[in-house]
TIKEMAR-434662 format. One record per atom (N, C-alpha, C): x, y, z; residue in three letters. Coordinates in pm, whole numbers, plus 50000, padded with zeros to 5 digits. Layout:
! TIKEMAR-434662
XYZALA;...
***
This chain:
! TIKEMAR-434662
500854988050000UNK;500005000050000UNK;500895012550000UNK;500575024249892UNK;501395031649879UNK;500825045150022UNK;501775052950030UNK;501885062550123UNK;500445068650156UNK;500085079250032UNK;498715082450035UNK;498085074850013UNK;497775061449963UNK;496375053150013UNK;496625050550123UNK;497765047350198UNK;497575048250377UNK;496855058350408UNK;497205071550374UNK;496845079450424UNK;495115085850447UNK;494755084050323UNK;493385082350320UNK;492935067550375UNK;493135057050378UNK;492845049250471UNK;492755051450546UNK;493475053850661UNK;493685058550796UNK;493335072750856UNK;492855081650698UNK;492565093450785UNK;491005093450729UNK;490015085550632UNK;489255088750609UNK;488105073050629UNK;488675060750554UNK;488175056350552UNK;488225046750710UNK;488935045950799UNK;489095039750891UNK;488185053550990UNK;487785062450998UNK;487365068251103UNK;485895068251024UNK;485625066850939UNK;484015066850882UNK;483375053950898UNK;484255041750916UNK;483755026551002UNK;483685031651103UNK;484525037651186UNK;484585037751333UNK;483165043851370UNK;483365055451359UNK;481875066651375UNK;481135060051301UNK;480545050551205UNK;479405042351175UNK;479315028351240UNK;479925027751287UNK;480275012351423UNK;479685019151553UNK;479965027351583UNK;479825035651724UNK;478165039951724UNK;477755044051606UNK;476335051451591UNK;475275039151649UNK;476275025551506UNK;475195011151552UNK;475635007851661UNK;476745005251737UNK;476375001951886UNK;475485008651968UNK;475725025751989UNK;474875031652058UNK;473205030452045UNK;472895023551895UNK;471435027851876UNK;471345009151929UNK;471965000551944UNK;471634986351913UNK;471964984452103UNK;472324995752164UNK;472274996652308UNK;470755000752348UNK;470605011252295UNK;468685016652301UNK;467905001652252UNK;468074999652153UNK;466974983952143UNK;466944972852209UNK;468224967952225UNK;468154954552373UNK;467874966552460UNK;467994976052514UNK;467804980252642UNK;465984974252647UNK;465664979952542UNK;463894984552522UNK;463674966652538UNK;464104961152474UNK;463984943152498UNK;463644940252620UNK;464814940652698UNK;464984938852813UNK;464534950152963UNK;463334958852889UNK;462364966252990UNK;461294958252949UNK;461484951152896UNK;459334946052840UNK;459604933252890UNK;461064930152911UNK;461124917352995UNK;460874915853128UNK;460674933553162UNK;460934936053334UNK;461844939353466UNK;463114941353333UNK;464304949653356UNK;463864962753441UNK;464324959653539UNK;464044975953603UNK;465674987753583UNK;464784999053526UNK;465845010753430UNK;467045011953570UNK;466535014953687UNK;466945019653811UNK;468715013853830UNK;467974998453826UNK;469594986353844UNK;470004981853770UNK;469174984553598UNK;470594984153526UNK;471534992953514UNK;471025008753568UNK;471865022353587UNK;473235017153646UNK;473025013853750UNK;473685010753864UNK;474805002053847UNK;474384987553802UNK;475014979753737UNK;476324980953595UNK;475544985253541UNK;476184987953399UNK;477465003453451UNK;476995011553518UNK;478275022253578UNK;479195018953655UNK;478775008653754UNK;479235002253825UNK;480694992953709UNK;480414983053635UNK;481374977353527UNK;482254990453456UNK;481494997353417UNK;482395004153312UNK;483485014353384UNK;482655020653550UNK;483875023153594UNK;484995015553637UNK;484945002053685UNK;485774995353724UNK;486614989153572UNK;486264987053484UNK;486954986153361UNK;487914996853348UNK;487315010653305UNK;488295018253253UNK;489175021053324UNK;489085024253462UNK;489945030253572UNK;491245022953552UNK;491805013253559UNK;492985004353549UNK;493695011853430UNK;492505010453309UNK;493195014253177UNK;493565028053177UNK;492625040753269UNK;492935052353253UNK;494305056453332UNK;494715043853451UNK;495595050053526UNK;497165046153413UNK;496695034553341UNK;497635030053279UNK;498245037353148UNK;497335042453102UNK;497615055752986UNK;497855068552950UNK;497595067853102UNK;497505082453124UNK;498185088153252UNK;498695081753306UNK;499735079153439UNK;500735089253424UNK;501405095553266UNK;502215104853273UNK;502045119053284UNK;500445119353285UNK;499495133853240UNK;499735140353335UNK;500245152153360UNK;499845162153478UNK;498115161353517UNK;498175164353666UNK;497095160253712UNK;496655175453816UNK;495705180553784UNK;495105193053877UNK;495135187153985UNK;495575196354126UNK;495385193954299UNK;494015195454286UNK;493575184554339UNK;492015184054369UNK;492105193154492UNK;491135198054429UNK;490385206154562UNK;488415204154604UNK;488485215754670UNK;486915213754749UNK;485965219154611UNK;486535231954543UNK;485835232754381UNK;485725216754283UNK;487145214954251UNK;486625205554156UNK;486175192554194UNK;485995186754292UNK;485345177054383UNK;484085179154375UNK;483255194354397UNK;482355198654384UNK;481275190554256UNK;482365198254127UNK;482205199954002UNK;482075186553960UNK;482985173054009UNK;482825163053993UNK;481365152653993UNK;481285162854172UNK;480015154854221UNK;478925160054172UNK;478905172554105UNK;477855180354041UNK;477765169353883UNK;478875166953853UNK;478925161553705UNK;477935145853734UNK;478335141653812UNK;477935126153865UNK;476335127053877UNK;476015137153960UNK;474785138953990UNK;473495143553853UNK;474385150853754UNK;473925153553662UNK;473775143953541UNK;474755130353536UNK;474865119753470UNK;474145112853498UNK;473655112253639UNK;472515104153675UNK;471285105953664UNK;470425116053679UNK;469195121753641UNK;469135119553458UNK;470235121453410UNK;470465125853249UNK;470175109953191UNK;470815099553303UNK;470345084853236UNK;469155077753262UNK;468465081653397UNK;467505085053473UNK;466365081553339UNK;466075095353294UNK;466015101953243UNK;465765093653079UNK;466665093653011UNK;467415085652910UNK;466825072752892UNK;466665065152963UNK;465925051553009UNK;464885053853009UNK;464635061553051UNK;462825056353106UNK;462035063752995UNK;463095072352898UNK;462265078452799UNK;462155066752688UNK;463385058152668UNK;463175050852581UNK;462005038052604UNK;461985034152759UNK;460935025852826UNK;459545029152755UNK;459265050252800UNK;458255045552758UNK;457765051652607UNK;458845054752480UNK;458715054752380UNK;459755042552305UNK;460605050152229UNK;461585040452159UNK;462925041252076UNK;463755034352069UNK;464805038752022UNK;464915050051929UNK;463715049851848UNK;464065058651704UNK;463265070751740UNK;462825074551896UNK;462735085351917UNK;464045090351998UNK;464695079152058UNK;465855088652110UNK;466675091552047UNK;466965086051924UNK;467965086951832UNK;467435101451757UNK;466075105551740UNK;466035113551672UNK;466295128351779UNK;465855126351917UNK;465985134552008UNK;467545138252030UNK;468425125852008UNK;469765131852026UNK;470715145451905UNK;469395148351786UNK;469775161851739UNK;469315174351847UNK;468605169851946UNK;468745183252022UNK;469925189752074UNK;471125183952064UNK;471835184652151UNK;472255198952117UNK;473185197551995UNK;473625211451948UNK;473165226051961UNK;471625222151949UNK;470795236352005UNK;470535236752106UNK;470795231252181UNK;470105230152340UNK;471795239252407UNK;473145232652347UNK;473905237752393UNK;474105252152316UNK;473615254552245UNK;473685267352173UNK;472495278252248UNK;471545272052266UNK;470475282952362UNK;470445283352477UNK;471515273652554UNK;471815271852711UNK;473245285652712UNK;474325282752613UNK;475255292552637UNK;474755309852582UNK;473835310552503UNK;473505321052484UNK;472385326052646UNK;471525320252661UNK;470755322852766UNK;472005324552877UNK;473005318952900UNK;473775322153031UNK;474675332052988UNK;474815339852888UNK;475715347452802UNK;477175344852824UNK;477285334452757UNK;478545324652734UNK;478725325252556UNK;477985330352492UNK;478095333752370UNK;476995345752326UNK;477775354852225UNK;476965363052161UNK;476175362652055UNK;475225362752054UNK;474265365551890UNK;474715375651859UNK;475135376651713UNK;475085386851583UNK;474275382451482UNK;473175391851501UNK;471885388451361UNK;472375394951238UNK;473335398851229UNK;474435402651077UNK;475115389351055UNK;475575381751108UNK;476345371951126UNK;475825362751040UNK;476025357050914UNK;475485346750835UNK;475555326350965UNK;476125327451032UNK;476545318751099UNK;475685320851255UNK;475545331651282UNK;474645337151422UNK;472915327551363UNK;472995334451218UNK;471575333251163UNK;471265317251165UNK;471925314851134UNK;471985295751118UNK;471665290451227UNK;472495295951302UNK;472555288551449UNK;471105285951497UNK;470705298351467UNK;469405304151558UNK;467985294951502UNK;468345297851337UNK;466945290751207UNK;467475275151294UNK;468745266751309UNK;468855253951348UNK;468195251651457UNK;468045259751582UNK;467565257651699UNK;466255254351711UNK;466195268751617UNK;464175269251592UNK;463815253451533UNK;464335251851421UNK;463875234451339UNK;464275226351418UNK;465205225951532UNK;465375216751597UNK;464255212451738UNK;463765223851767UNK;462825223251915UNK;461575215751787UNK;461275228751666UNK;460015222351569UNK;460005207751576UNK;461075199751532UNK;461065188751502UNK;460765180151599UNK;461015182751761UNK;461055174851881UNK;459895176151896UNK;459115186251866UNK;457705188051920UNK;456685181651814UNK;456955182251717UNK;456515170151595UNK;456495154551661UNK;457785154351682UNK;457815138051704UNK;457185134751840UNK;457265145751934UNK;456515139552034UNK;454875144852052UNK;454505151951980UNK;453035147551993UNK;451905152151878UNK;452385148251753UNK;452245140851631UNK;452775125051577UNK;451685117851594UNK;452245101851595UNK;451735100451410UNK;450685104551368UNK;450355105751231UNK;450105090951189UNK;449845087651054UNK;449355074751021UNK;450565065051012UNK;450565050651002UNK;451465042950998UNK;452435039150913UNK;453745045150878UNK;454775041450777UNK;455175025750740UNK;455765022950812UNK;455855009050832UNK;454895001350931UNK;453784991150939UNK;453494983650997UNK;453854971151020UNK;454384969051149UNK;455264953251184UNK;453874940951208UNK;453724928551173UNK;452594919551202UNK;452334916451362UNK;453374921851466UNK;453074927951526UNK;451824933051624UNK;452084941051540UNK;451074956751562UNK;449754957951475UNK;449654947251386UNK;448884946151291UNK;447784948451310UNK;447074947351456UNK;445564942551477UNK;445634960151559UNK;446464972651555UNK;445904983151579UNK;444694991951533UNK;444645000151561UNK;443305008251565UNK;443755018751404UNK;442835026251387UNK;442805033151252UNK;444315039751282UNK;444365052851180UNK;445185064551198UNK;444885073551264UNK;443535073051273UNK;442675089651314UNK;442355082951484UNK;442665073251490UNK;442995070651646UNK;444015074651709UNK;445105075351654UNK;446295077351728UNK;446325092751740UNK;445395105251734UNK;444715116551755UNK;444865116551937UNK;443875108351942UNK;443395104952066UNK;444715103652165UNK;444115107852335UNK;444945106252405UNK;444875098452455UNK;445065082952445UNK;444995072852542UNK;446065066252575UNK;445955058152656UNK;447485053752768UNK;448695051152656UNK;448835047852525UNK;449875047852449UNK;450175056952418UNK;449455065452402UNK;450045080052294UNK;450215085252426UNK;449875087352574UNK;450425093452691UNK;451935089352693UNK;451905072852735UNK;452995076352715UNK;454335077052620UNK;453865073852481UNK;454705082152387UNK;455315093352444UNK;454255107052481UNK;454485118252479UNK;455845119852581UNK;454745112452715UNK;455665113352874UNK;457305115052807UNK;457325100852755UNK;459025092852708UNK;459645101852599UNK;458645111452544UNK;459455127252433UNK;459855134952542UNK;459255137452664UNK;459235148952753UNK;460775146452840UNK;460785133652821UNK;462135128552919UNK;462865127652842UNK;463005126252721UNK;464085125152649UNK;464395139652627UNK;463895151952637UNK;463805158552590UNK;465105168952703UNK;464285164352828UNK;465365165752955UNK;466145159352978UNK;466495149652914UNK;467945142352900UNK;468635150652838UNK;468385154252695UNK;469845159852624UNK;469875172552695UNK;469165179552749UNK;468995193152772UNK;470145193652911UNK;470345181753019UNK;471185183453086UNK;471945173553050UNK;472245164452937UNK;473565161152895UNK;474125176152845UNK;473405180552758UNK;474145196652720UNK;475045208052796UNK;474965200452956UNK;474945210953039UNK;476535204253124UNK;476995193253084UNK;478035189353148UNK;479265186953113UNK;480695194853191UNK;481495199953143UNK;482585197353270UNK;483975188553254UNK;485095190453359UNK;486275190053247UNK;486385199153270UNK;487985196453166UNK;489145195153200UNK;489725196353301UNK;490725200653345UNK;491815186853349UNK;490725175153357UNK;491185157853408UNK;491315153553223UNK;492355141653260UNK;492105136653117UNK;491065127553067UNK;490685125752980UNK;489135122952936UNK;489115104652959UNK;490085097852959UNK;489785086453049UNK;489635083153158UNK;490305093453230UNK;490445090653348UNK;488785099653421UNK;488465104153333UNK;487605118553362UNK;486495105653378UNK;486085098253212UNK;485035092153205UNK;485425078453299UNK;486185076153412UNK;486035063453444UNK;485775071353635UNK;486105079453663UNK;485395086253781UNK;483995089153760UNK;483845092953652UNK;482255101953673UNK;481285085053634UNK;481795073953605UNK;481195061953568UNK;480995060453765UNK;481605059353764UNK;482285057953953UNK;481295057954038UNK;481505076653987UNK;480515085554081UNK;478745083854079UNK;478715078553936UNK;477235077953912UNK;476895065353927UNK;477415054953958UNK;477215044454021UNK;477295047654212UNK;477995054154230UNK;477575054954406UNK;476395063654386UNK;475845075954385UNK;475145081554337UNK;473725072754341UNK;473805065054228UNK;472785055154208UNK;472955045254325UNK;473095040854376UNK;473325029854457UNK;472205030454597UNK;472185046054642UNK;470615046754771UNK;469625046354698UNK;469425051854627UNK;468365056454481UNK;467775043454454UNK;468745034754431UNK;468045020754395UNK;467615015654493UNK;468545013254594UNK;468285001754684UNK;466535008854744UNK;466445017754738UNK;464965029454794UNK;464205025254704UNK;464295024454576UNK;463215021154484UNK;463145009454466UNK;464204997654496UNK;463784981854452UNK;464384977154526UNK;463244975054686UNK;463294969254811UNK;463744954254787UNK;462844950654665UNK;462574932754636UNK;463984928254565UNK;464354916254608UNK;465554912654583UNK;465074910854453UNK;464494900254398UNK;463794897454219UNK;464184912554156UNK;464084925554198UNK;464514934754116UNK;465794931154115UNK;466494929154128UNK;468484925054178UNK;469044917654065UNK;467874907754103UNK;468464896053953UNK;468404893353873UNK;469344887653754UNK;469174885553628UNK;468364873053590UNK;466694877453575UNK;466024866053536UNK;465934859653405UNK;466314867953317UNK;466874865853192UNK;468124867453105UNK;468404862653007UNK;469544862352935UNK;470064877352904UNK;468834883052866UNK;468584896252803UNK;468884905152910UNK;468424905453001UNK;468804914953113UNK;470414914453161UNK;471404901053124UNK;472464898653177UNK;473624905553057UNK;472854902252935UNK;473674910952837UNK;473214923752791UNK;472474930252794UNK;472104946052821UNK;473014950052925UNK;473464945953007UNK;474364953653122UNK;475474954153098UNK;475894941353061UNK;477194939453004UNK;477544950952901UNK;476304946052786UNK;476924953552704UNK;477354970352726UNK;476244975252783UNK;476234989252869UNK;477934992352947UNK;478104981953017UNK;478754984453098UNK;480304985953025UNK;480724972352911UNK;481774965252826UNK;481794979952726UNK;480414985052664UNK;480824993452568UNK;480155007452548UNK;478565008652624UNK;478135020852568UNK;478725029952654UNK;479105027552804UNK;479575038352904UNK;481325039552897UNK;481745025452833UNK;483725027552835UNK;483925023752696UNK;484085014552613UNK;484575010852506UNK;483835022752394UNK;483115027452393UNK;482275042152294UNK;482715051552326UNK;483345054652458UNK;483645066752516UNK;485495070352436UNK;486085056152422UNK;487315055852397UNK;487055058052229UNK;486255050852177UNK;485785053352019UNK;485725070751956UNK;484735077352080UNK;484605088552077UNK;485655099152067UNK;486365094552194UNK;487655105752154UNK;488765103552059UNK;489075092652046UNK;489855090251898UNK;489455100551794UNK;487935100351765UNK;487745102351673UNK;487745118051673UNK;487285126051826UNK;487345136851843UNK;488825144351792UNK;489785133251833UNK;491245139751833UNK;491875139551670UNK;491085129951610UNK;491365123351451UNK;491065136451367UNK;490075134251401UNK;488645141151275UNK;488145153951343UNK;487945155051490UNK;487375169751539UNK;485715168451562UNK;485475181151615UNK;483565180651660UNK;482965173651589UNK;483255185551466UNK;481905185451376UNK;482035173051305UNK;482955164651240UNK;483115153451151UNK;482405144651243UNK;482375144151377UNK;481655129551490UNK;480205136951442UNK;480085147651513UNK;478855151151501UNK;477825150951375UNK;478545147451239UNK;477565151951177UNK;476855133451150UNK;477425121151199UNK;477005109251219UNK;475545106151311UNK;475565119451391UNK;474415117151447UNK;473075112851404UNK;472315121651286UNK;471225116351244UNK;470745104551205UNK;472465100551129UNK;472605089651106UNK;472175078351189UNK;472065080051288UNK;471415069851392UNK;469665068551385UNK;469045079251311UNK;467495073651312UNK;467645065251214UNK;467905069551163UNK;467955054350999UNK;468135039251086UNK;468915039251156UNK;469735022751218UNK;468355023351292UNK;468235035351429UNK;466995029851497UNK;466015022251443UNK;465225032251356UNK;464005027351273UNK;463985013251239UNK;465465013551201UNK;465694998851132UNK;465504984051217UNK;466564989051335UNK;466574977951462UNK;465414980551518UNK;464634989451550UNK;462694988451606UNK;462014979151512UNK;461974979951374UNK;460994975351347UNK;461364953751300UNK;462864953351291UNK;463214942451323UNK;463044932451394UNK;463344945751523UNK;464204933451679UNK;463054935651759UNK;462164948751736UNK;461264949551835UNK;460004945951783UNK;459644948151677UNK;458254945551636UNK;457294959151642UNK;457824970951600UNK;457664986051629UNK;456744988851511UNK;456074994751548UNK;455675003051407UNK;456715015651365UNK;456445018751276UNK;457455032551225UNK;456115042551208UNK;455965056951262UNK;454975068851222UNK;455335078251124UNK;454185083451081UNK;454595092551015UNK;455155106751076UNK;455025104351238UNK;455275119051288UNK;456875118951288UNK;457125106251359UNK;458685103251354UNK;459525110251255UNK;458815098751144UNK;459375103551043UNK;459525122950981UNK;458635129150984UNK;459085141650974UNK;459305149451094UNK;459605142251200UNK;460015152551354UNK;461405149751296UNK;461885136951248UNK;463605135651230UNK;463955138951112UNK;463255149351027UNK;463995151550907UNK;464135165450966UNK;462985174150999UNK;463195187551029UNK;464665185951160UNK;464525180951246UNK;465805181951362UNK;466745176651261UNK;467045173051211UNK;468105167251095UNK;468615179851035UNK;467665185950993UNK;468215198250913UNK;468205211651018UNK;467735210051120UNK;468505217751222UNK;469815216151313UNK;470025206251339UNK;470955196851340UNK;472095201751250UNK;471825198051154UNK;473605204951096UNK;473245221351035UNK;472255221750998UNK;472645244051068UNK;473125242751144UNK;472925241051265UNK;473655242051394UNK;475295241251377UNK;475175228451336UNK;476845223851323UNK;477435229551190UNK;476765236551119UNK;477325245650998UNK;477695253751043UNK;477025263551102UNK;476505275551158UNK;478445274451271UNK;478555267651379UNK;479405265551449UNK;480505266251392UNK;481165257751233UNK;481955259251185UNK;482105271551146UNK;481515271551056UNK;481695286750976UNK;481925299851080UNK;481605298851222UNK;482175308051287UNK;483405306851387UNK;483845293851363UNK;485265289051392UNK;486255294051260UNK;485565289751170UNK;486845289851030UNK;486895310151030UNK;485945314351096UNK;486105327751035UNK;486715332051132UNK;486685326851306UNK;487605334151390UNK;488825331251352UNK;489185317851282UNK;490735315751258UNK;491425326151145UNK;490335328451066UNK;490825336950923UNK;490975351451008UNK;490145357451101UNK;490535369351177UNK;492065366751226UNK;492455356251310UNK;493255356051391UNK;494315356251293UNK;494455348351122UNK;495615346351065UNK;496075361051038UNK;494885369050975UNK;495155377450906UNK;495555393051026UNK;495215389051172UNK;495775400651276UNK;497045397051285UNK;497265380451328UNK;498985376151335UNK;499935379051243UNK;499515378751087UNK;500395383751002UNK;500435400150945UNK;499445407651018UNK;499125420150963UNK;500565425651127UNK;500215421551229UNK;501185418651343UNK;502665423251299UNK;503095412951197UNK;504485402751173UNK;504415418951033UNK;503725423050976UNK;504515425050864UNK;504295442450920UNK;503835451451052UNK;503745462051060UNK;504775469251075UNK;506145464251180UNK;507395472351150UNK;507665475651029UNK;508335462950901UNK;508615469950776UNK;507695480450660UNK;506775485550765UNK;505365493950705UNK;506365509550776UNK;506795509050906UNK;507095518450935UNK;507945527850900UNK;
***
């Protein structure tokens, strides 16, 4: 293999498996999860469980890789910040679970385009960033946010007539039923409303200072102690404890083996490879897989609301992440052109 086909190998086509490997694990984590709640999986102790593994996994590996990193003096702040992060990981999976419980993968997958605007109208609301309505990139941001809330509010309470019908589901009621508010379409909605407060305080969590293995195998840690009164308070009965099925024993695993440590390590590779926006723009890409693994593995119907709540957040979704670039590439073109306007002002004098 010559030089540059390595090179594009390794810089293009090996990180576009990776980030399309990572999308299907994460969405094929939402569907056994959903399996294994209709089995009677309680959301509470697989939290617990599955944080519980993945911190004790990575920790070994983070001390082992990262052992040469300068390390911040902990103090009573970032201890704080830690336990604030932990506490916020937990409600956020809380949260996360029980939205998919009581809707479905290919709504969380489509809910995870909130993210970008949620962190874009959280730092503007705390004025951590400025709007400029001159700004071709301000404007984006803003039209992305708007199509992005549009689209969430589509999918969660517009269910519309049936796209795909699984045999299943076959013996349901008309289209002009699913209008109606009854205990399914409730809790459809409920499981939009929680998902909705999931990304909104995933959006909101931030320690930088630690290195990012070692970061994600504490805050796995923390949100397993965290969880640990929480549960034992909510599932007195030992039968909540145990693995009565196959399904419940590998949902944790897998949780534990890859969506909370082995994805996390996927993630930053790719962050450090490729950067934000190249991970980020894989996201949507995950309703396609959902849809796919629901109506497979679960026996799901597919809606028509779905379906256009995740095209509009789709196309807010990367405004957003357009919008972001284009006002990165233009602070850098400011900064080249002050550094060299800088460098060439003596021989002006």
């Amino acid at each position: 293999m010559s030089t540059r086909s390595r090179r594009i190998c390794y810089g293009e086509v090996v990180p576009f498996m990776v980030m399309t490997f990572l999308q299907c694990g994460q969405v094929g984590l939402s569907t056994l999860f959903k399996k294994a709640s209709r089995d009677g999986m309680s959301y509470m102790v697989f939290i617990l469980y599955s944080y519980t593994i993945a911190g004790l996994v990575l920790l070994p590996f983070s001390l082992l890789f990262e052992r040469n990193k300068k390390l911040p003096r902990l103090n009573k702040q970032i201890i704080g910040r830690f336990i604030l992060l932990g506490f916020l990981g937990y409600v956020t999976q809380m949260l996360g679970f029980k939205g998919i419980e009581y809707s479905s993968p290919t709504m969380a997958s489509s809910m995870s385009n909130l993210t970008p605007a949620i962190t874009f109208a959280l730092a503007v609301l705390f004025r951590m960033e400025k709007v400029d309505i001159g700004s071709l990139s301000s404007r984006a941001k803003i039209l992305g946010t708007l199509l992005s809330i549009t689209g969430a509010l589509v999918v969660v309470l517009y269910e519309g007539p049936t796209v795909i019908r699984t045999s299943m589901n076959s013996g349901l009621s008309s289209p002009s039923s699913y209008q109606s508010l009854n205990s399914e379409h409730s809790n459809w909605v409920i499981g939009g409303l929680l998902l909705i407060g999931d990304y909104i305080l995933f959006s909101t969590q931030a320690v930088q200072e630690f290195p990012e293995l070692l970061l994600v195998s504490i805050y796995n840690l923390i949100v397993a102690v965290i969880a640990a009164p929480f549960t034992i308070i909510a599932e007195p009965h030992i039968s909540a404890w145990t693995m009565s099925s196959k399904m419940m024993t590998i949902v944790i695993a897998y949780n534990g083996l890859f969506g909370s440590s082995f994805a996390t390590v996927l993630l930053t590779w790719g962050l450090h490879v490729k950067g934000p926006v190249y991970v980020a723009l894989f996201t949507p890409f995950s309703i396609v897989i959902a849809a796919v693994m629901s109506v497979i593995f679960l026996g799901d119907s597919l809606y028509l609301g779905t379906v256009i709540g995740a095209v509009i957040m789709s196309l807010g979704f990367y405004l957003c992440i357009w919008g972001k670039a284009k006002e990165e590439q233009t602070e850098e073109e400011e900064f080249s052109f002050d550094s060299g306007h800088a460098q060439r002002a003596p021989l002006l004098q």
